[in-house]
C-alpha positions as CSV (number, residue, x, y, z in Angstrom):
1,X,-22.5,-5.2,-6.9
2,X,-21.3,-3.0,-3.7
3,X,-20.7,0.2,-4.0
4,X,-16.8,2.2,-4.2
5,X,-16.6,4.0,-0.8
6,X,-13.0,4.8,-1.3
7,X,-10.8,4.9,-4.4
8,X,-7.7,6.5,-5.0
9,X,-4.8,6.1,-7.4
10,X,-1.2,7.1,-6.6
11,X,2.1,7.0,-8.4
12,X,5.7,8.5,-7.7
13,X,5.5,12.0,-7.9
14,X,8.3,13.7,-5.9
15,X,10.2,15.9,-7.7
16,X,13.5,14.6,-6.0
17,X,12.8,11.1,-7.1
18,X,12.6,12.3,-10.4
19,X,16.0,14.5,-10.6
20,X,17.4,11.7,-9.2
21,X,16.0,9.1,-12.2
22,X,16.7,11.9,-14.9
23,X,19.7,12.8,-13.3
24,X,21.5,9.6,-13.5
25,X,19.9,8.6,-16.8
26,X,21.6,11.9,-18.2
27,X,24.6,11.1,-16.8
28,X,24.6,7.7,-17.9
29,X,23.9,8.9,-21.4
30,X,26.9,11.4,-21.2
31,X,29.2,8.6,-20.2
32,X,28.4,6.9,-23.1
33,X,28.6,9.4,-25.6
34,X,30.8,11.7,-24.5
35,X,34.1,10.0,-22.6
36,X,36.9,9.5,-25.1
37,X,37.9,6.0,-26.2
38,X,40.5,4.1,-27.9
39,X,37.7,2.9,-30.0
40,X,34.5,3.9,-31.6
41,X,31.3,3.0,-30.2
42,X,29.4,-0.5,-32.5
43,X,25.6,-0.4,-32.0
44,X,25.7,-2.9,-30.1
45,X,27.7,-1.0,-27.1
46,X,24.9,1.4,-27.3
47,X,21.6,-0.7,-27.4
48,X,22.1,-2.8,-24.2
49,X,22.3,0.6,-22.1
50,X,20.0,2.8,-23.7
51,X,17.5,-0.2,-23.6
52,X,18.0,-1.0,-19.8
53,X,17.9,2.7,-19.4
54,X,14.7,3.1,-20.9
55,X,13.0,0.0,-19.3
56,X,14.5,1.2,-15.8
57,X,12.5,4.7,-16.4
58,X,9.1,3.1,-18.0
59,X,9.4,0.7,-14.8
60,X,9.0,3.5,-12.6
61,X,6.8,4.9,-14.5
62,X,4.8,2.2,-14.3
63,X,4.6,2.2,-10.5
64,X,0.9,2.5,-9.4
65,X,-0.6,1.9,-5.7
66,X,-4.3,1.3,-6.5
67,X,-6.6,1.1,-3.3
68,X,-10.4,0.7,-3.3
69,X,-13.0,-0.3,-0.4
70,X,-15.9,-1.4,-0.8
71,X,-19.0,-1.4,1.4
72,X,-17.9,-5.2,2.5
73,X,-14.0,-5.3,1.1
74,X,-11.1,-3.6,1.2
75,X,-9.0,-4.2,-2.3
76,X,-5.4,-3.1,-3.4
77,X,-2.5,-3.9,-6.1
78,X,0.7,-2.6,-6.6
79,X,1.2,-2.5,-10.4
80,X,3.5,-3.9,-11.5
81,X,4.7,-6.2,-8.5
82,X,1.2,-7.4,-7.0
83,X,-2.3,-8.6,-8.3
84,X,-5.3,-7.5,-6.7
85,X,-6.1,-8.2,-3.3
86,X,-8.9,-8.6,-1.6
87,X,-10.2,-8.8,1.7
88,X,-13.8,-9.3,3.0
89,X,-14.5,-7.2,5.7
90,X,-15.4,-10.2,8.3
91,X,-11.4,-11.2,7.5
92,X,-9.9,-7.7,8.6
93,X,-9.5,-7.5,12.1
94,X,-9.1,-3.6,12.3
95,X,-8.7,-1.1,10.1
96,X,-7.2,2.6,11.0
97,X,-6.1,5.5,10.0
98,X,-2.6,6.0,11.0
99,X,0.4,8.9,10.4
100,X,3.8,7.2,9.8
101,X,7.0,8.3,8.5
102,X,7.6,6.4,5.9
103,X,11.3,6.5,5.7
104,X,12.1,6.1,9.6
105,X,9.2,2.8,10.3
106,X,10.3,1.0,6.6
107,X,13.1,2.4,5.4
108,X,11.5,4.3,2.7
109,X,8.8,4.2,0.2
110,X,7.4,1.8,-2.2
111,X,6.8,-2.3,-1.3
112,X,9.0,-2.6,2.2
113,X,8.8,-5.3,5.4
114,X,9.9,-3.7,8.6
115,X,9.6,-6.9,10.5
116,X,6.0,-6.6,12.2
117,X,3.9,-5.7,8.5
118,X,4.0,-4.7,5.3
119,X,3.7,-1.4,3.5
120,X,2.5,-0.5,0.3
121,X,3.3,3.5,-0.4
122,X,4.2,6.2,-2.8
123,X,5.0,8.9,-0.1
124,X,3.1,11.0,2.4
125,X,2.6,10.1,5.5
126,X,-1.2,8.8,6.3
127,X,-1.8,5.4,5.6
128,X,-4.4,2.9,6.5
129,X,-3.4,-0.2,8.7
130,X,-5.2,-3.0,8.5
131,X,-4.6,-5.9,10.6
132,X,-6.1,-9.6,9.5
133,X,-5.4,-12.9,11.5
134,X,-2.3,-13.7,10.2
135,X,-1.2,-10.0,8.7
136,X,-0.6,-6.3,9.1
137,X,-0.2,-4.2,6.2
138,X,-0.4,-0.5,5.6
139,X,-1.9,1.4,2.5
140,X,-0.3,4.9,1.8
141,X,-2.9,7.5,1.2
142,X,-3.2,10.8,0.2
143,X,-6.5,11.6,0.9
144,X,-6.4,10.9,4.6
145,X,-10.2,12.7,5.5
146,X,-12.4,10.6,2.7
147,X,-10.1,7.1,4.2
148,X,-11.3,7.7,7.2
149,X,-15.2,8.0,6.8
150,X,-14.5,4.7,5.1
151,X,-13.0,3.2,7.6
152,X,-16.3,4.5,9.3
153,X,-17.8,2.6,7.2
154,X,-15.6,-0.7,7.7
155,X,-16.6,-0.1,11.7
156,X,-20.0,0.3,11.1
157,X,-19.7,-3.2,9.3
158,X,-17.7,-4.8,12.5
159,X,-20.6,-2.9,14.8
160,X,-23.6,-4.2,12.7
161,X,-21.9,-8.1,12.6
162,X,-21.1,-8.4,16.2
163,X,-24.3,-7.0,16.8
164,X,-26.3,-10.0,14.5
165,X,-24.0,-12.2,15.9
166,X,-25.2,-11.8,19.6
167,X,-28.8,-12.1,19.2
């Protein structure tokens, strides 16, 4: 089994994301309750938007960016919207360490296609590009130093198989 050279875990923590999703619930929830009607609220008028409330804020609450290399793979997921993924080290092209802004290159955070690749972030603004034969994706991190002595790690690899592959 090969050993976890990188790992990190990262969710939506911005405090302006979350006065924004608390914010609009609570209003939401005033509007309900609160505006005068001809007639009184059935409990049926309630449950339909207090449920899609709820399920909107466990959704993002939900959100997770999981990101793990390996000594030969590089792994990720995006709970709830993608499985793992995995890629062997002899399918990644290149691998860096790269600052971005995430809101200027793809429009924001989260899952977004900017035309040329893919990124998978919850804010910040290191990430980790990694470019295969058919794709280019970037991994938002927040621990930029220990991503890059695995990345090291992933050019060691590329160094050592070039190497074996010339004698």
């Amino acid at each position: 089994m090969a050993k976890i050279v990188f790992q990190e875990t990262q969710r939506f923590r911005q405090i302006w994301i979350w006065v924004l999703i608390l914010g609009i619930t609570g209003i939401s929830l005033g509007a309900l309750f609160f505006m005068e009607r001809d007639a009184p609220l059935d409990f049926s008028d309630i449950v339909f938007p207090i449920g899609m409330l709820l399920l909107l804020n466990l959704l993002f609450l939900s959100f997770k960016l999981s990101i793990r290399i390996k000594e030969d793979r590089l792994s990720f997921r995006f709970f709830p919207f993608t499985r793992w993924r995995s890629y062997r080290f002899e399918a990644i092209d290149a691998m860096e360490l790269v600052e971005y802004n995430g809101l200027w290159e793809y429009g924001g955070w989260g899952i977004k296609w900017n035309g040329d690749s893919w990124s998978y972030t919850t804010g910040g603004k290191w990430g980790i590009l990694v470019k295969t034969q058919g794709k280019k994706f970037l991994l938002g991190t927040h621990k930029p130093e220990e991503a890059k002595r695995a990345i090291a790690q992933f050019l060691a690899f590329k160094s050592a198989s070039s190497e074996s592959e010339l004698e």
